[in-house]
PDB file of N, CA, C and O in Angstrom, chain B, residues numbered from 101:
ATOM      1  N   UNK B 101     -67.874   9.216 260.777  1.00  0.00           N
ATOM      2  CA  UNK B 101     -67.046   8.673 261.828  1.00  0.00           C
ATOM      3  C   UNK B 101     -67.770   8.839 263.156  1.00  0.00           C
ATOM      4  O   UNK B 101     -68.198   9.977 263.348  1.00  0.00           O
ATOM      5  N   UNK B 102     -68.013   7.882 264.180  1.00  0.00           N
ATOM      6  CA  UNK B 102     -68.073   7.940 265.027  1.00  0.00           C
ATOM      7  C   UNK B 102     -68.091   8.297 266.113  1.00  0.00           C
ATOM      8  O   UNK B 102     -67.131   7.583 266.400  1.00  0.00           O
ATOM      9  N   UNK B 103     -68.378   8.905 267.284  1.00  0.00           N
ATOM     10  CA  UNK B 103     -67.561   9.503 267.743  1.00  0.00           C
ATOM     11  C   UNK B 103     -66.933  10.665 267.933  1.00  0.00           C
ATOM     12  O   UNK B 103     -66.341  10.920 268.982  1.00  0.00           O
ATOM     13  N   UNK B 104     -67.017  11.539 266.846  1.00  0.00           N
ATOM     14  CA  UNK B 104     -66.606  12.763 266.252  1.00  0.00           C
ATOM     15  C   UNK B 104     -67.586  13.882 266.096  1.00  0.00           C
ATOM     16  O   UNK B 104     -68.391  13.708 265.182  1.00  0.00           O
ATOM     17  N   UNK B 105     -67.702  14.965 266.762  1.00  0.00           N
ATOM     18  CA  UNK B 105     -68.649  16.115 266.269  1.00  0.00           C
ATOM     19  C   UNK B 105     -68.780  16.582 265.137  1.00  0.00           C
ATOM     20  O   UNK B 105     -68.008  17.324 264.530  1.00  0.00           O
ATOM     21  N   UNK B 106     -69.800  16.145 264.807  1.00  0.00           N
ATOM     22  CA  UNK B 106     -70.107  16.488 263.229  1.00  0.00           C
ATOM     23  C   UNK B 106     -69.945  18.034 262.802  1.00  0.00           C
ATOM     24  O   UNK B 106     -69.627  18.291 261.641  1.00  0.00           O
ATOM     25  N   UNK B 107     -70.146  18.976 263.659  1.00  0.00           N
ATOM     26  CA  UNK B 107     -69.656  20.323 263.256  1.00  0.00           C
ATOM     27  C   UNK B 107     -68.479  20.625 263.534  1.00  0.00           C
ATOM     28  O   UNK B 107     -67.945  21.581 262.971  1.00  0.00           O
ATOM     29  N   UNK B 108     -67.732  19.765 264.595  1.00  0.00           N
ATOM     30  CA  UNK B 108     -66.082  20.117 264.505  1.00  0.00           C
ATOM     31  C   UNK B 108     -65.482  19.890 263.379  1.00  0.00           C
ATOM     32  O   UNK B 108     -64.581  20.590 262.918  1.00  0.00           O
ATOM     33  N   UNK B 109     -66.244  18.268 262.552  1.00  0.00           N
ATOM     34  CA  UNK B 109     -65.659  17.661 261.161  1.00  0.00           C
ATOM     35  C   UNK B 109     -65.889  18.702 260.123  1.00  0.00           C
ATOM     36  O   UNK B 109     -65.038  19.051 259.305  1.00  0.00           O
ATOM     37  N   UNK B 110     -67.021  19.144 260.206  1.00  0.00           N
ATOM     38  CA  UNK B 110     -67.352  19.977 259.531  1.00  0.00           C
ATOM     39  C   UNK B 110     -66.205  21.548 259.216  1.00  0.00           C
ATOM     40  O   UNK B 110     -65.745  22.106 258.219  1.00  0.00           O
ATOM     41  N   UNK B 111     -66.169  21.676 260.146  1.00  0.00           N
ATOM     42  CA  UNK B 111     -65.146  22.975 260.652  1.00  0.00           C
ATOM     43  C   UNK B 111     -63.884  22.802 259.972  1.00  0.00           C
ATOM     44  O   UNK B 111     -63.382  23.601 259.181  1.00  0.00           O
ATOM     45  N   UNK B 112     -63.495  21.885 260.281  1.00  0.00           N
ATOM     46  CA  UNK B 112     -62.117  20.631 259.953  1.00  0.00           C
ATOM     47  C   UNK B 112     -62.041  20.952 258.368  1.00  0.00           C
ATOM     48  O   UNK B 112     -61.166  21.725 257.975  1.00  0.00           O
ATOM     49  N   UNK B 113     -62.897  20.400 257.508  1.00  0.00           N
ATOM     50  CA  UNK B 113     -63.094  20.079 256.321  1.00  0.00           C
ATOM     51  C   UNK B 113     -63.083  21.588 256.008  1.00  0.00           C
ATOM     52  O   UNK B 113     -62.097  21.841 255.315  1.00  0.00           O
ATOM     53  N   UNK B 114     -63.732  22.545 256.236  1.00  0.00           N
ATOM     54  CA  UNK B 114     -63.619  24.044 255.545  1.00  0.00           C
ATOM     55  C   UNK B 114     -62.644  24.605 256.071  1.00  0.00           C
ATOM     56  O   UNK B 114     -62.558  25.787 255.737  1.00  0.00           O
ATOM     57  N   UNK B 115     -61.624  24.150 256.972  1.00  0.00           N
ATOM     58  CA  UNK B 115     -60.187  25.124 256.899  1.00  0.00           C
ATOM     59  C   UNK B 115     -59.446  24.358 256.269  1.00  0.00           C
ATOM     60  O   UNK B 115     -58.475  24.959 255.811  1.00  0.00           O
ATOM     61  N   UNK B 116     -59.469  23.276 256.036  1.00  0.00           N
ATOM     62  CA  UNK B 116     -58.914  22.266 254.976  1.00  0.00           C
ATOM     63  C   UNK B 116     -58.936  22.922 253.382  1.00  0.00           C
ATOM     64  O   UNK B 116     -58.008  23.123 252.598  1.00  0.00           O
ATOM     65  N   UNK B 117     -59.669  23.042 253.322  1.00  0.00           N
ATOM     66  CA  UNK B 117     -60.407  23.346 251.640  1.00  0.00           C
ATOM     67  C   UNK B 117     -60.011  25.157 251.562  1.00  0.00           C
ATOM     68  O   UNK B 117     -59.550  25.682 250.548  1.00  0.00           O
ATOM     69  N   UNK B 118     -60.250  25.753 252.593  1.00  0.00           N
ATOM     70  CA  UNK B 118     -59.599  27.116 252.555  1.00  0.00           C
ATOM     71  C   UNK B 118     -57.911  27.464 251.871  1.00  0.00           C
ATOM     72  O   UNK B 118     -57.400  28.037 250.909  1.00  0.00           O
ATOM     73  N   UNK B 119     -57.433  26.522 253.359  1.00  0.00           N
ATOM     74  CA  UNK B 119     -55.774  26.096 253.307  1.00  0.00           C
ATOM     75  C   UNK B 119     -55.421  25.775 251.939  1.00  0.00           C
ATOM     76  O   UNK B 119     -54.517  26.398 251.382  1.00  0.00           O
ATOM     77  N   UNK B 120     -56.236  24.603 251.196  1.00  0.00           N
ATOM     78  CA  UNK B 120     -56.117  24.092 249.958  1.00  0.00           C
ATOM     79  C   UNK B 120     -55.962  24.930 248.769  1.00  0.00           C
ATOM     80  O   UNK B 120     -55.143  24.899 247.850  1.00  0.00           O
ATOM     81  N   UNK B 121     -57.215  25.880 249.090  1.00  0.00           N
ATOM     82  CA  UNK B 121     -57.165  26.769 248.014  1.00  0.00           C
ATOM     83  C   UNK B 121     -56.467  27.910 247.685  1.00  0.00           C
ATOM     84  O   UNK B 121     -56.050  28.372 246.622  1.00  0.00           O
ATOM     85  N   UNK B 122     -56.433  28.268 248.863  1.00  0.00           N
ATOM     86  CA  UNK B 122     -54.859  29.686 249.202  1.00  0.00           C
ATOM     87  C   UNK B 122     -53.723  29.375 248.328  1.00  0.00           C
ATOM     88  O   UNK B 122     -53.177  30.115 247.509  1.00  0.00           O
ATOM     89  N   UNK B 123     -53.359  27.716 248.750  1.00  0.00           N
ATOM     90  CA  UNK B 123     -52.056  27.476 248.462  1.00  0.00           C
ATOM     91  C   UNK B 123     -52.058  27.081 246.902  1.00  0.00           C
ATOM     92  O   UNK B 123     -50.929  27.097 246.411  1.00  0.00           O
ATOM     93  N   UNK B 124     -52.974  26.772 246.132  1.00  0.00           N
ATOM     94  CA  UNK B 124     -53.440  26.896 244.656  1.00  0.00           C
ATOM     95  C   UNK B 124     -53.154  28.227 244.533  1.00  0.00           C
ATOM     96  O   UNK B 124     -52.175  28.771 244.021  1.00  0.00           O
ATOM     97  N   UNK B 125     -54.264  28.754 245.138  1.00  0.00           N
ATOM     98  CA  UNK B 125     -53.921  30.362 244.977  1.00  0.00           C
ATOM     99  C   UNK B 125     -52.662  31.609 244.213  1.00  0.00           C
ATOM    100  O   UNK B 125     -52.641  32.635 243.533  1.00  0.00           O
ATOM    101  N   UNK B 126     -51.797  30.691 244.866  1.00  0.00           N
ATOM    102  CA  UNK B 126     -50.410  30.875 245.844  1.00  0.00           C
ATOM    103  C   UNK B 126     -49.819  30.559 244.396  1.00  0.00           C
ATOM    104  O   UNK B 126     -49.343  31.408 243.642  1.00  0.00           O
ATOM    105  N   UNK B 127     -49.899  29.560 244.205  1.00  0.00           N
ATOM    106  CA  UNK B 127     -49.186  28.639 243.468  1.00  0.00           C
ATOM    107  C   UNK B 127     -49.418  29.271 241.778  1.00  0.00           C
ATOM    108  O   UNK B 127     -48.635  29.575 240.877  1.00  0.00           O
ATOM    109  N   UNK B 128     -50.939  29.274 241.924  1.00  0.00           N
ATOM    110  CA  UNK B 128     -50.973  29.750 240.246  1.00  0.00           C
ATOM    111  C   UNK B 128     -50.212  31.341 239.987  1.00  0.00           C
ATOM    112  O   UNK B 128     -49.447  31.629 239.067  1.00  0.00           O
ATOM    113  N   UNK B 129     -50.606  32.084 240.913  1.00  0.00           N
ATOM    114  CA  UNK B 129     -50.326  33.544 240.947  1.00  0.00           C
ATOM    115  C   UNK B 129     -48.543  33.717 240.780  1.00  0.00           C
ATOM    116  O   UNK B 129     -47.939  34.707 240.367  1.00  0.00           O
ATOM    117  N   UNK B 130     -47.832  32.077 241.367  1.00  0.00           N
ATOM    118  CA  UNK B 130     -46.250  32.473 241.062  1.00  0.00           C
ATOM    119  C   UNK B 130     -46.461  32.174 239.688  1.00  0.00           C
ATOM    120  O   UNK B 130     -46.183  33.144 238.984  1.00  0.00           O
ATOM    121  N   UNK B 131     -46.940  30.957 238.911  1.00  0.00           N
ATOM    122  CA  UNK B 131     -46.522  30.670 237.876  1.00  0.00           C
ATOM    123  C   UNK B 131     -47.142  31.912 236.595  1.00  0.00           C
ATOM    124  O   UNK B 131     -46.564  32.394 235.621  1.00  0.00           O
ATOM    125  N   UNK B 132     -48.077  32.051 236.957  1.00  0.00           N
ATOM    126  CA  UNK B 132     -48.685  33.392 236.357  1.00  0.00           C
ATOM    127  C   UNK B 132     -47.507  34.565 236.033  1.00  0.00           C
ATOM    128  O   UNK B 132     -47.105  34.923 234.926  1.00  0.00           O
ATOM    129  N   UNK B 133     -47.034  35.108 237.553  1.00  0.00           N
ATOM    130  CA  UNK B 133     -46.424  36.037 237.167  1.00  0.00           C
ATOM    131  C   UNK B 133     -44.703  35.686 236.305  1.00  0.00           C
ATOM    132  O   UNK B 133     -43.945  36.556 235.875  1.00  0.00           O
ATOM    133  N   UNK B 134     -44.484  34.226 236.263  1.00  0.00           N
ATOM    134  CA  UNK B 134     -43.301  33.998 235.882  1.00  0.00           C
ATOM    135  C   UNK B 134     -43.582  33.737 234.245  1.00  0.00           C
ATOM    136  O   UNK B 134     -42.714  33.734 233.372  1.00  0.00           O
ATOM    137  N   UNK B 135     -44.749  33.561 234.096  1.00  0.00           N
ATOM    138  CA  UNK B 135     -45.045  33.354 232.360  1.00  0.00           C
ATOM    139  C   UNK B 135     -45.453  34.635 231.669  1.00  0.00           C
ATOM    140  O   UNK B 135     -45.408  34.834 230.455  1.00  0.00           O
ATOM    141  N   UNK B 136     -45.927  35.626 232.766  1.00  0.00           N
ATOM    142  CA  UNK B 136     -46.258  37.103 231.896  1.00  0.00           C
ATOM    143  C   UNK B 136     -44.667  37.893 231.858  1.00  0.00           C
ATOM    144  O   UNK B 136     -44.565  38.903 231.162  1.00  0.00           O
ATOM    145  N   UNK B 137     -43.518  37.413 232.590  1.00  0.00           N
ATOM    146  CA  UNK B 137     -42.102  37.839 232.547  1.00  0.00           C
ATOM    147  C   UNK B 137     -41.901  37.388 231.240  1.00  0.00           C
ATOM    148  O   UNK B 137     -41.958  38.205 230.321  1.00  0.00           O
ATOM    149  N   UNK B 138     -41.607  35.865 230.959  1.00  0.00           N
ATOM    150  CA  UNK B 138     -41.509  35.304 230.126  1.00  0.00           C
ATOM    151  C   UNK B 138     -42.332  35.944 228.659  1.00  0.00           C
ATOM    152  O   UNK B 138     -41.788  35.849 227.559  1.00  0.00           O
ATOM    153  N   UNK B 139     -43.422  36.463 228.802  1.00  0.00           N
ATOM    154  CA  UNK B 139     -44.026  36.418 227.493  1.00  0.00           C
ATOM    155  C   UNK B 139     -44.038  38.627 227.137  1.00  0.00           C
ATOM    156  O   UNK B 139     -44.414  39.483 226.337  1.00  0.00           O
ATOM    157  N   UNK B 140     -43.487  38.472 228.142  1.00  0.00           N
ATOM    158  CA  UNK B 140     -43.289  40.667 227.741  1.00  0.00           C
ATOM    159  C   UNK B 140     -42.051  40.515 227.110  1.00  0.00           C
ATOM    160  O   UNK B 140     -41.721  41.133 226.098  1.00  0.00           O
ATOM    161  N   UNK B 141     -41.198  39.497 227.843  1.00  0.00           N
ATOM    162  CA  UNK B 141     -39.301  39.901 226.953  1.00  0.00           C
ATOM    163  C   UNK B 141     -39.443  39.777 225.644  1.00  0.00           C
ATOM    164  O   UNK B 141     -40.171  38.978 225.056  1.00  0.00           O
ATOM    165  N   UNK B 142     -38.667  40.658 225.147  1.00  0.00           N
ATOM    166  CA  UNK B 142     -38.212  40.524 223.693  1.00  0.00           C
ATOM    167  C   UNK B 142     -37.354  39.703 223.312  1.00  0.00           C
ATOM    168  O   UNK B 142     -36.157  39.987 223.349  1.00  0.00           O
ATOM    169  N   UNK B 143     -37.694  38.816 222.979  1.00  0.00           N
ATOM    170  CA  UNK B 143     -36.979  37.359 222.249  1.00  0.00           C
ATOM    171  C   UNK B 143     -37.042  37.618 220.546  1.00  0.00           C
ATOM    172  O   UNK B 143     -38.019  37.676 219.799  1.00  0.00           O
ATOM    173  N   UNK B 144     -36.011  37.709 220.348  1.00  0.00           N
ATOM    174  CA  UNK B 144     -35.331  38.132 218.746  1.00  0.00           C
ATOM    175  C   UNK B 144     -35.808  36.449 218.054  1.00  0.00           C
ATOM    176  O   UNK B 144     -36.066  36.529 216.853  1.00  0.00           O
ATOM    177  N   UNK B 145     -35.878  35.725 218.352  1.00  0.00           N
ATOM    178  CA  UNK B 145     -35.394  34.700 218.084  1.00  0.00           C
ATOM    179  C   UNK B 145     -36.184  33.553 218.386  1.00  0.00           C
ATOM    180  O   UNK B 145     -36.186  33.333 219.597  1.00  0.00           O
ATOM    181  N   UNK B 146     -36.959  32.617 217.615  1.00  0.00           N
ATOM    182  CA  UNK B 146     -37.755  31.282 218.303  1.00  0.00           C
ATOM    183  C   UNK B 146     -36.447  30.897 219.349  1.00  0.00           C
ATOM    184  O   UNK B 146     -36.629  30.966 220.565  1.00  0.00           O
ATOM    185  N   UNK B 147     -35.613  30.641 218.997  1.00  0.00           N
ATOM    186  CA  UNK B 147     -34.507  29.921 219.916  1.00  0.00           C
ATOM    187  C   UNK B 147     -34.379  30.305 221.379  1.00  0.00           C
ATOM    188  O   UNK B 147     -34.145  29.664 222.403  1.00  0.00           O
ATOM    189  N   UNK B 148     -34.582  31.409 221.146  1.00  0.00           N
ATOM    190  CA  UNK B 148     -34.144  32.672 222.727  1.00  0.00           C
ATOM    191  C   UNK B 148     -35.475  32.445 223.451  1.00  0.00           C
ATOM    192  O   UNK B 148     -35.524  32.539 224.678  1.00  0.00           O
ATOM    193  N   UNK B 149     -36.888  32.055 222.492  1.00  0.00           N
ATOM    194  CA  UNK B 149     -38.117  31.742 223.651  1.00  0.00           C
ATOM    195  C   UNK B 149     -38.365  30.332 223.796  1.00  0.00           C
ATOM    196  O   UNK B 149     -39.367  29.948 224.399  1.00  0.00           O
ATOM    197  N   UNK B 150     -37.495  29.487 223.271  1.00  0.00           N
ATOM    198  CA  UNK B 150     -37.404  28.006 223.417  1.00  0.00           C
ATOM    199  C   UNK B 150     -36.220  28.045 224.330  1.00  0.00           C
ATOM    200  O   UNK B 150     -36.292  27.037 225.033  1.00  0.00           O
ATOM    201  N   UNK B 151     -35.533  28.503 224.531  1.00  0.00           N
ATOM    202  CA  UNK B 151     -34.582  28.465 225.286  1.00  0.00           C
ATOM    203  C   UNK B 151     -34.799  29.144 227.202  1.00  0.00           C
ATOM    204  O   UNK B 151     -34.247  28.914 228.278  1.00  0.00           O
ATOM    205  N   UNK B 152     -35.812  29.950 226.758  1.00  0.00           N
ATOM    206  CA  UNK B 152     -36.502  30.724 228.128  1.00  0.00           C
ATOM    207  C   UNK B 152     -37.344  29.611 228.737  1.00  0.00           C
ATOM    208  O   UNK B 152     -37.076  29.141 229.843  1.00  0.00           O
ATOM    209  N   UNK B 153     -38.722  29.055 227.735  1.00  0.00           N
ATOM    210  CA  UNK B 153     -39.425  27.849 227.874  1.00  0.00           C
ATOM    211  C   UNK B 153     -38.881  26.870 228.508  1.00  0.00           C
ATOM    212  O   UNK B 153     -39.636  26.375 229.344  1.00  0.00           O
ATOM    213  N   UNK B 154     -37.287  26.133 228.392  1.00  0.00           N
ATOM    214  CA  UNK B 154     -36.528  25.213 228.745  1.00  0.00           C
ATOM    215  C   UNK B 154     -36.587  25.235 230.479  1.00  0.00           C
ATOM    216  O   UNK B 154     -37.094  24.560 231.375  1.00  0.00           O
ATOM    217  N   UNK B 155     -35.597  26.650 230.318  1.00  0.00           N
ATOM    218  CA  UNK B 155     -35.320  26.898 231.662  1.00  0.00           C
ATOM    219  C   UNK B 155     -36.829  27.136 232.826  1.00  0.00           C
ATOM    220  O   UNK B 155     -36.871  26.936 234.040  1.00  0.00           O
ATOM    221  N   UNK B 156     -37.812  27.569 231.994  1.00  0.00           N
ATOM    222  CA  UNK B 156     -39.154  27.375 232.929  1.00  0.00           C
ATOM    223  C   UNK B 156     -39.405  25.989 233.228  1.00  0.00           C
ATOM    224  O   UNK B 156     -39.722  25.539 234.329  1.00  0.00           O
ATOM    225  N   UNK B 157     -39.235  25.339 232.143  1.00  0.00           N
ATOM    226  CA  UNK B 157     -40.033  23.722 231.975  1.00  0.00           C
ATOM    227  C   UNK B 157     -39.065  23.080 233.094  1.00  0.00           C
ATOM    228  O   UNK B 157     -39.477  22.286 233.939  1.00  0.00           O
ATOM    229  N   UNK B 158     -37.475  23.603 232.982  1.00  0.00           N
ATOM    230  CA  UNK B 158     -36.932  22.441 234.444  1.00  0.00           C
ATOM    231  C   UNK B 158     -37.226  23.260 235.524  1.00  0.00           C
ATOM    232  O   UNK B 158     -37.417  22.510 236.481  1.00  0.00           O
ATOM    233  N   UNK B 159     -37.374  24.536 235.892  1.00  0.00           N
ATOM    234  CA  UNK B 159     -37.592  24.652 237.048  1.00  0.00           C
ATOM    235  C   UNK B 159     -39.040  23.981 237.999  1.00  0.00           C
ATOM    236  O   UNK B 159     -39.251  23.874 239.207  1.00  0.00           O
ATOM    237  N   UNK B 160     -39.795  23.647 236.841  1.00  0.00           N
ATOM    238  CA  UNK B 160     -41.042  22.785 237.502  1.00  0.00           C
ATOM    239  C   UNK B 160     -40.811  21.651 238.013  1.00  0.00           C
ATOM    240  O   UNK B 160     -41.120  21.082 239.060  1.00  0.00           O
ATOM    241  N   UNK B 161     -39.918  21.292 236.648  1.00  0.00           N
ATOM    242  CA  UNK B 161     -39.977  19.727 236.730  1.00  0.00           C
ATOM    243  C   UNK B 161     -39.277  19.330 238.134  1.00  0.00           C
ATOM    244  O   UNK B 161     -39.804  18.514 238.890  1.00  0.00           O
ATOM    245  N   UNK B 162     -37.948  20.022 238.446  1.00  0.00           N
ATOM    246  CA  UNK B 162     -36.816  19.687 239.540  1.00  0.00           C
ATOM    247  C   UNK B 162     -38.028  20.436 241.148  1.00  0.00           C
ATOM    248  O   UNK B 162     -37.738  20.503 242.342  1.00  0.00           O
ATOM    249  N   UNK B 163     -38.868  20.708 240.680  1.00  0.00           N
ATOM    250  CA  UNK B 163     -39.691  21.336 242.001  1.00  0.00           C
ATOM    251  C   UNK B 163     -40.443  19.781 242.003  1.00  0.00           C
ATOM    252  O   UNK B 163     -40.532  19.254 243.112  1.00  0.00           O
ATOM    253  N   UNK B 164     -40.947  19.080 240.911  1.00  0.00           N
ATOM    254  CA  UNK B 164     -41.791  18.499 241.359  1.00  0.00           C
ATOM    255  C   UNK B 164     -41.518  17.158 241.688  1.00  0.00           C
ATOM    256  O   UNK B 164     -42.319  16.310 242.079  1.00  0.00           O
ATOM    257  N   UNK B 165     -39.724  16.999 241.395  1.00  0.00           N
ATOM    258  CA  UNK B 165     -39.148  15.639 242.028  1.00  0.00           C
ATOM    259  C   UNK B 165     -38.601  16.488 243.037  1.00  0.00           C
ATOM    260  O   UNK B 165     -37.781  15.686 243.484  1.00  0.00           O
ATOM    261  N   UNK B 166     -38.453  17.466 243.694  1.00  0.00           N
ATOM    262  CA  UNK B 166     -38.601  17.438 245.010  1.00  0.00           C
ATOM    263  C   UNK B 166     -39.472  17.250 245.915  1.00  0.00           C
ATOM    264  O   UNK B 166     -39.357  16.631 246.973  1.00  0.00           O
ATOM    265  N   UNK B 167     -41.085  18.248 245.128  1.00  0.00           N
ATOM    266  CA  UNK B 167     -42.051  17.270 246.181  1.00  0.00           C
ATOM    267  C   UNK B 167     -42.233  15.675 246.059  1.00  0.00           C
ATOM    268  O   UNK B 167     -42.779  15.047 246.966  1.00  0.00           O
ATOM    269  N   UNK B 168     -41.825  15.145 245.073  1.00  0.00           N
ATOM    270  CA  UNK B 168     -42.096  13.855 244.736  1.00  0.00           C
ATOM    271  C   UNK B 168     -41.157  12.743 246.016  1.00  0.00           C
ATOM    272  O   UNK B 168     -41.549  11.872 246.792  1.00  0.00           O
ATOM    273  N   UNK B 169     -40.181  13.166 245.797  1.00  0.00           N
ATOM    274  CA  UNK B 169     -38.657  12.899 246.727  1.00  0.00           C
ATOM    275  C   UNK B 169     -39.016  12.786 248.363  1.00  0.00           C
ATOM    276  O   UNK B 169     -38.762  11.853 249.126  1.00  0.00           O
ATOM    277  N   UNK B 170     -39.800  14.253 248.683  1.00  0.00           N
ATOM    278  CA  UNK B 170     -39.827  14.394 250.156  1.00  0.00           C
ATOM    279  C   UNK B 170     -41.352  13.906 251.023  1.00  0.00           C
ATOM    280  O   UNK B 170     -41.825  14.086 252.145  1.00  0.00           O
ATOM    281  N   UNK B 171     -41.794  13.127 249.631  1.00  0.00           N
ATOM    282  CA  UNK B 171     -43.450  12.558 249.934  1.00  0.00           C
ATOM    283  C   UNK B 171     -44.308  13.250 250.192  1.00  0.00           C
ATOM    284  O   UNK B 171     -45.392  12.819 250.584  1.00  0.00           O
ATOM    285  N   UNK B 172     -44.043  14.500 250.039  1.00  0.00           N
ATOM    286  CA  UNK B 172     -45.499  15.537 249.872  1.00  0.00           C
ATOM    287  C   UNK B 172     -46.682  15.170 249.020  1.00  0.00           C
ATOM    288  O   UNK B 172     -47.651  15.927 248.949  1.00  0.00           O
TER     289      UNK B 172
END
């Protein structure tokens, strides 16, 4: 681009990619710790860890028609 200091762009682009990765970061480390909850309980039962699985699987899903919803 034009116009633009190539080391400001520069600058730009690595707090970008920082920001980016934190929030991955961020992100894997919740789902992480919500699947090692999930996988210590004692579930008697395929049903009781299909039934845990469920309730994980919509809490993604209803997260991700909210970002979907609010154009994130």
């Amino acid at each position: 681009m034009e116009g633009f200091d190539p080391k400001l762009l520069q600058k730009i682009r690595e707090k970008v990619q920082r920001e980016l990765a934190q929030r991955e970061r961020e992100t894997i480390e919740f789902w992480y710790a919500e699947l090692q909850k999930l996988y210590q309980k004692q579930h008697k039962t395929l049903e009781e860890l299909k039934s845990d699985l469920r309730l994980y699987l919509d809490k993604m899903k209803n997260r991700l028609e909210v970002l979907k919803t609010k154009g994130y």
